[in-house]
Steps between C-alpha positions, in 0.01 A plus 500: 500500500232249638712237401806634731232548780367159464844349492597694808181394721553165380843464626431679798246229604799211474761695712599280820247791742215401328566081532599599879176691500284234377659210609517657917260715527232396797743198567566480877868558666496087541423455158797762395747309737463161338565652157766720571649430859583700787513900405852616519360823699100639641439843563224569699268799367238696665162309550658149578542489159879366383729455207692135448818612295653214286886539367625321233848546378676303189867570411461541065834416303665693242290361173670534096253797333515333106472784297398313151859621332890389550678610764853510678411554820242360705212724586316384883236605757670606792438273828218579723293451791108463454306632772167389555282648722101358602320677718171389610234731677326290781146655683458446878309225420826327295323507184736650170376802411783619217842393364789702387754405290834628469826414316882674492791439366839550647848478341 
């Protein structure tokens, strides 16, 4: 059991939030902008606080599934888009204050 618990924090802490998190956090919006370009959307939020929304979208081809034994037919992934979605959470003062990370796919 603290073996599965271990294993679980540990991967938690190299998912793609928590490199966002430590790799942006208290960065400022310039600093953001020469990494990853012009935000494909801001929301302004109460405060003078605002969200820069990044979209990322990549067309994924069918690929063969090889299930170890002989086969007829071909077994394959269906075709998809990936969805990527960054947002960044930017203080008055322009400073990063959190990241979120989401990701959907779409057949």
């Amino acid at each position: 059991m603290v073996i599965l618990l271990g294993l679980i924090i540990g991967l938690a802490g190299c998912s793609t939030q928590s490199k966002l998190i430590r790799d942006y956090k208290g960065k400022t919006q310039e600093e953001l902008m020469l990494t990853m370009g012009r935000p494909s959307r801001v929301e302004i939020i109460a405060g003078g606080r605002k969200i820069n929304i990044y979209e990322k979208s990549k067309f994924l081809k069918a690929a063969p599934i090889n299930t170890g034994q002989f086969q007829y037919d071909r077994f394959e992934s269906p075709k998809a888009i990936k969805t990527e979605i960054y947002k960044f959470y930017l203080n008055k003062n322009g400073v990063i204050e959190d990241v979120k990370y989401e990701v959907s796919y779409e057949r």
